[in-house]
N, C-alpha and C positions, 0 to 999 in steps of 0.2 A: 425501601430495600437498603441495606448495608453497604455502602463502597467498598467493602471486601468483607470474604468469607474464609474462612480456615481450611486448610487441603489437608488431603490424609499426612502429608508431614507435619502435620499442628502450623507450618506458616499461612500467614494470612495472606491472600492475593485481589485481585480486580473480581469481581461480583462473576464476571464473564465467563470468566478462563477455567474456573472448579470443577466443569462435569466430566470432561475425561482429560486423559495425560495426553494427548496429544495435543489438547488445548492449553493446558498447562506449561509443556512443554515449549509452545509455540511463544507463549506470556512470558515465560520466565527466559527465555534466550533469544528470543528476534523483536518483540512487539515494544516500538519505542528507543529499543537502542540504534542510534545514531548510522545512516546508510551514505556513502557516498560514491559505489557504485552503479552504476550507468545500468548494466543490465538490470540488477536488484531494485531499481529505483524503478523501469520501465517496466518490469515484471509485476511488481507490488500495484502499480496502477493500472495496468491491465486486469490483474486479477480482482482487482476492486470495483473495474465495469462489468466486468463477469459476476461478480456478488450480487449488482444491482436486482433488487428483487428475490434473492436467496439469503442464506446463510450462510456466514464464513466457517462455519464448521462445514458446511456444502463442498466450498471451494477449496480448503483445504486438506481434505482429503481426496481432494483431485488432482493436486498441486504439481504432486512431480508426472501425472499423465498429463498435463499441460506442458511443462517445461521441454516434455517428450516431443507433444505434438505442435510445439512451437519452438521448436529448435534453440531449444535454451536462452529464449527469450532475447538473443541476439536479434535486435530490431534491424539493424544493415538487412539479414536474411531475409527476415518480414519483411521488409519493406518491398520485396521482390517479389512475392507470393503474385499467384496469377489463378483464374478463376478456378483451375485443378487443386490449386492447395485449398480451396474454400470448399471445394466439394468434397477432398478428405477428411477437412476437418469438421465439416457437418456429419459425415460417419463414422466419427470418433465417437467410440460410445465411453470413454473413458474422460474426455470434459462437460462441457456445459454446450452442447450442440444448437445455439441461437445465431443465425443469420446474421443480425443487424451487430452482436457482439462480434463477429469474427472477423469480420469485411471494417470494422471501425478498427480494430487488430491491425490489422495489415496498413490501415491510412494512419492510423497513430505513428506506427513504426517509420513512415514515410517523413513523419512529421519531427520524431526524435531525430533524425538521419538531420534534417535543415538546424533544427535547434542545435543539436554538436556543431555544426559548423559555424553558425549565428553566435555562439554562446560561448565552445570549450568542450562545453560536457553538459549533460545535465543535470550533473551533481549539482553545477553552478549556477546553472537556474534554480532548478528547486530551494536550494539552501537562502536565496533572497527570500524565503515566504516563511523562515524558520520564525516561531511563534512562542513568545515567553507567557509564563503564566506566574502568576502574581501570587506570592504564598498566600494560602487561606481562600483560593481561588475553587469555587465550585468546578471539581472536573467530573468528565462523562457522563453529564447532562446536557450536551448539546449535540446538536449533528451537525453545525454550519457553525463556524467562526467569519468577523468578516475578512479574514485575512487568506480562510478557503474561501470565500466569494469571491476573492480579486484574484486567488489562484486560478479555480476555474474561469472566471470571465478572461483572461488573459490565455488560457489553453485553448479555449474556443474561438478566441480572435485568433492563431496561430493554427485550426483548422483543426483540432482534436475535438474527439467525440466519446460519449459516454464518461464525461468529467466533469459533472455537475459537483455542486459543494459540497454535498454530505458526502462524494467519492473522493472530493479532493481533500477533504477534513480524514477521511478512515485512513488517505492514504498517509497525511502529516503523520497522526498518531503513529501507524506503524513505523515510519521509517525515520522516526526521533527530531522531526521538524519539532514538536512539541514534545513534551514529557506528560503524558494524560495518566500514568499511574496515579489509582488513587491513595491520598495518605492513609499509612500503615499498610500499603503491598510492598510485601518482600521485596517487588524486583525496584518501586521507586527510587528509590536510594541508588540503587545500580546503575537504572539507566539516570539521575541526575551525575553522577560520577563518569560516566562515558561520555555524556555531552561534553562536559564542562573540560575534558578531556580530548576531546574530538574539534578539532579546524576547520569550519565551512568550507567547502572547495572556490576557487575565485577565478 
């Protein structure tokens, strides 16, 4: 297969993103460039335990009835949630209605809540596991790097759940810990210029 395909604009993009514009859209303005807000950061890996076992074209076009049904991803709020908020959101017919995904929602958020206070932020966590890649470097052939293996091993010692490697690696890519566009996609170049541009938080 091609690391990129041509879009009805004649640019060429990631193999992934081509079959509708909502995907497209998603590749060419959020996927990779560089996140160092707190909610955006908690949102992105939530929605990425939620993925486990679907498709992110699944979950993102569920995206804003999540944000809905989880109060815009403000984890303080979450982290309050009591077993009435698990029973709404099991009757949400507008997310991804799994038990074990929604109740790990609510303890993750518990968990961000100590990490701000442990850490700053969790921009600040996160951005220590920021991951360079070597030019000439086979990208988006892997689902695990070992740098998501020490991410999530270090999420799970810290009591988070549903953040195995291949979710901690989906989450890097999206929120510009890495640059995984691959060469000759339009947005590459972009998101290496936003990095390169963009301050780790500390």
């Amino acid at each position: 297969m091609s690391a990129t395909v041509p879009g009805p604009d004649g640019y060429h993009r990631c193999h992934w993103c081509a079959a509708t514009a909502d995907y497209m859209a998603y590749h060419d303005t959020e996927w990779g460039f560089p996140v160092a807000d707190d909610r955006r950061l908690f949102e992105k890996l939530t929605l990425e335990g939620f993925q486990s076992g679907l498709s992110w074209r699944t979950i993102l076009a569920k995206r804003d009835n999540f944000r809905a049904a989880f109060d815009g991803f403000d984890f303080h709020r979450i982290a309050l949630y009591d077993e009435a908020d698990v029973e709404r959101l099991l009757h949400d017919e507008g997310i991804v209605r799994h038990r074990g995904k929604i109740e790990a929602t609510i303890r993750n958020a518990g968990r961000a809540v100590e990490m701000v206070r442990q850490e700053g932020s969790l921009a600040a966590y996160f951005w220590r596991y920021e991951q360079a890649v070597e030019p000439g470097a086979a990208l988006q052939v892997v689902s695990t790097t070992p740098t998501s293996v020490a991410l999530s091993k270090d999420l799970k010692k810290r009591g988070w759940s549903f953040v195995g490697p291949t979710t901690a690696y989906a989450f890097m890519q999206a929120m510009g810990l890495v640059n995984d566009h691959a060469v000759g996609c339009v947005a590459r170049e972009r998101v290496a210029q936003a990095r390169a541009a963009f301050t780790p938080p500390r």
